[in-house]
C-alpha positions in Angstrom: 26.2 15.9 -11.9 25.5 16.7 -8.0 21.7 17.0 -8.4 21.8 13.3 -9.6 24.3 12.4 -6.7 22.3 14.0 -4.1 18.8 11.9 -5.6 21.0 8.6 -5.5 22.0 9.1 -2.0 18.7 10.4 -1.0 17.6 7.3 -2.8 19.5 5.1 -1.3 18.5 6.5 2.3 15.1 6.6 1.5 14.9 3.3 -0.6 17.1 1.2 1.3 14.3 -0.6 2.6 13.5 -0.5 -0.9 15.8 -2.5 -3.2 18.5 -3.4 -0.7 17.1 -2.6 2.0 13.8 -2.2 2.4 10.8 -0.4 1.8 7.2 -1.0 3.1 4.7 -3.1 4.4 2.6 -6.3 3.9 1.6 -6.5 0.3 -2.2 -5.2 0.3 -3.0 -5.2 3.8 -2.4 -1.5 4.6 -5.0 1.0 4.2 -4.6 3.5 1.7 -3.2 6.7 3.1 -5.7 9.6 4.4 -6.0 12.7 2.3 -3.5 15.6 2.9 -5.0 18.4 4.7 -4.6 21.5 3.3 -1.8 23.8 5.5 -2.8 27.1 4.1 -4.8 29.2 1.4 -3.2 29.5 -1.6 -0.3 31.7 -1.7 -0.1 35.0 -3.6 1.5 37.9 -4.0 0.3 40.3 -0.7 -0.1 36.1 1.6 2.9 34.0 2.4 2.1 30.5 2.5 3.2 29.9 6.0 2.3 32.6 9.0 5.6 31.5 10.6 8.3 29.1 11.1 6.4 27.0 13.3 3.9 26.1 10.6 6.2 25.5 7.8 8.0 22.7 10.0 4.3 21.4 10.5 3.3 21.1 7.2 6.9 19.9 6.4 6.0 17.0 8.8 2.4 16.8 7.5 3.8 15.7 3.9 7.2 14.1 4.9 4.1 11.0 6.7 2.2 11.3 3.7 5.8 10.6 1.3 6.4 7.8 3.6 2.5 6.6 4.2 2.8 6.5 -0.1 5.8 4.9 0.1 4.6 2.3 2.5 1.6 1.4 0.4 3.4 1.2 -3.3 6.2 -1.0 -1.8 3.4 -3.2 -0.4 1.9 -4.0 -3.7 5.3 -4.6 -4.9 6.3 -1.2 -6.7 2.7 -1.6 -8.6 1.7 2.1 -10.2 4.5 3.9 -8.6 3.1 7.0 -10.4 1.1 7.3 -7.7 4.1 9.4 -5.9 3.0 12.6 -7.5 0.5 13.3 -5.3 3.6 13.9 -2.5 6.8 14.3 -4.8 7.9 16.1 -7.2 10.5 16.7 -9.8 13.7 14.9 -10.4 13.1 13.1 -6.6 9.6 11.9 -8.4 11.4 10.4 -11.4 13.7 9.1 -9.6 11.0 7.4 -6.8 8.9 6.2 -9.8 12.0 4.0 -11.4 13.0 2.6 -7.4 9.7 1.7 -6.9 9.2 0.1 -10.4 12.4 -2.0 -9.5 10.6 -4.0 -6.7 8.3 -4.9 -9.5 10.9 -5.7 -11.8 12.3 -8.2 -8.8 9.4 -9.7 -8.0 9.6 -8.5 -4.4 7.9 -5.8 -2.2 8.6 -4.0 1.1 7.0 -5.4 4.8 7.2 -3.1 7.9 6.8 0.5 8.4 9.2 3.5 8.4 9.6 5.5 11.0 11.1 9.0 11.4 12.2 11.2 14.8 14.4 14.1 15.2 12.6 16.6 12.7 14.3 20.2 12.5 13.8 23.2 10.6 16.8 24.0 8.8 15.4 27.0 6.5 11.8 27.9 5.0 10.8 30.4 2.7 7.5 31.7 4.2 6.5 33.7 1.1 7.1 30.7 -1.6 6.1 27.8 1.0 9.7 26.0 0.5 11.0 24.2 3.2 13.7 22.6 4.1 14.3 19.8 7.1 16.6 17.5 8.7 15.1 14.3 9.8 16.4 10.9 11.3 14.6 8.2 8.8 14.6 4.8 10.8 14.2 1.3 8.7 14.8 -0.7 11.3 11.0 -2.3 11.1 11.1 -3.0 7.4 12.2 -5.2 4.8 12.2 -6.5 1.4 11.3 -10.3 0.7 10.6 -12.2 -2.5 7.1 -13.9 -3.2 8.6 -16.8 -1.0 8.7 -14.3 2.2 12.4 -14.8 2.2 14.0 -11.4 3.1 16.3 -9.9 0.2 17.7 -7.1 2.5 21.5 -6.9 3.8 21.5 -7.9 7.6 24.6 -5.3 7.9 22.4 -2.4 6.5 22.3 0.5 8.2 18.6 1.1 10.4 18.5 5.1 10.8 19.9 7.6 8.0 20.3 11.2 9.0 18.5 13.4 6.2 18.1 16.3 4.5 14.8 16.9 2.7 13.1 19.7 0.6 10.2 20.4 -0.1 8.2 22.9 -2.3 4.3 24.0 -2.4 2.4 21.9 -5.2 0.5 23.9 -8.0 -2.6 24.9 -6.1 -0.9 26.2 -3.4 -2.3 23.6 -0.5 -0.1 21.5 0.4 3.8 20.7 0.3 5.9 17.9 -1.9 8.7 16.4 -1.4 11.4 18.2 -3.9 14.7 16.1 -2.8 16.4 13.8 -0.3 20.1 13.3 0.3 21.6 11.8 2.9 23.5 14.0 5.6 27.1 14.3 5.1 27.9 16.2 8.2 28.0 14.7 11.7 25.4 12.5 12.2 22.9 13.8 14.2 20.5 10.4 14.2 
């Protein structure tokens, strides 16, 4: 199936710092992430969710640091209540994060460092239904996966930056956006 191909390369992207490669940061000594801020009212029929494209890459930014801030902190604590993820994923993608992030449990090892991201464009957004689609250059060159003995589980010949492409969709209430998918970029590499 190519929905499950596209999670297990977005996964792979996303998680290398996970389970290969890395994921996170020092277990329990990051702050919990901040809130998201609502981008908009609620959409409905006669109100798009976004006024234009400008805001829709904005919010798309907005949640993409609170994925990654979530990220950060469940890897930390060594994949402990990965359910967590809901709050900024959804769908497959969120199943699919979940069981990654359960694995570093399963190990016995969590993520150290932080991720990184640059090169964040708008390749299509629906301004009526909020969904949003970007390309983004993830970088996990400052992260890593290590056992309880610090000792770093994570290929030295990994790749560091992973061109993406990541949707999004607006979560029930209409206030915010959720990650919907990530698949690594099979076109030219634009990181």
């Amino acid at each position: 199936m190519r929905i499950r191909a596209r999670y297990r390369l977005a996964t792979t992207a996303l998680c290398a710092a996970v389970c290969m490669a890395g994921l996170l940061a020092l277990s329990g000594c990051a702050p919990s992430p901040a809130p998201i801020a609502p981008v908009s009212a609620s959409p409905t029929a006669d109100a798009p969710a976004f006024a234009s494209d400008t805001e829709a890459l904005e919010a798309a930014r907005t949640a993409y640091s609170a994925y990654l801030a979530l990220s950060t902190t469940v890897g930390h604590e060594g994949g402990k209540s990965p359910e967590r993820m809901a709050a900024v994923a959804t769908g497959e993608g969120l199943e699919y994060e979940i069981t990654t992030l359960r694995s570093l449990a399963d190990k016995g090892v969590h993520g150290v460092g932080e991720f990184t991201f640059d090169r964040l464009r708008l390749q299509s957004a629906d301004l009526n239904s909020g969904s949003v689609e970007i390309y983004v250059c993830l970088d996990v060159s400052g992260t890593d996966v290590v056992d309880s003995s610090g000792i770093s589980t994570t290929s030295p010949d990994r790749p560091v930056r992973y061109p993406l492409q990541v949707s999004f969709r607006m979560n029930d209430s209409g206030q915010h956006l959720l990650v919907e998918n990530s698949e690594s970029w099979l076109g030219t590499n634009f990181c």
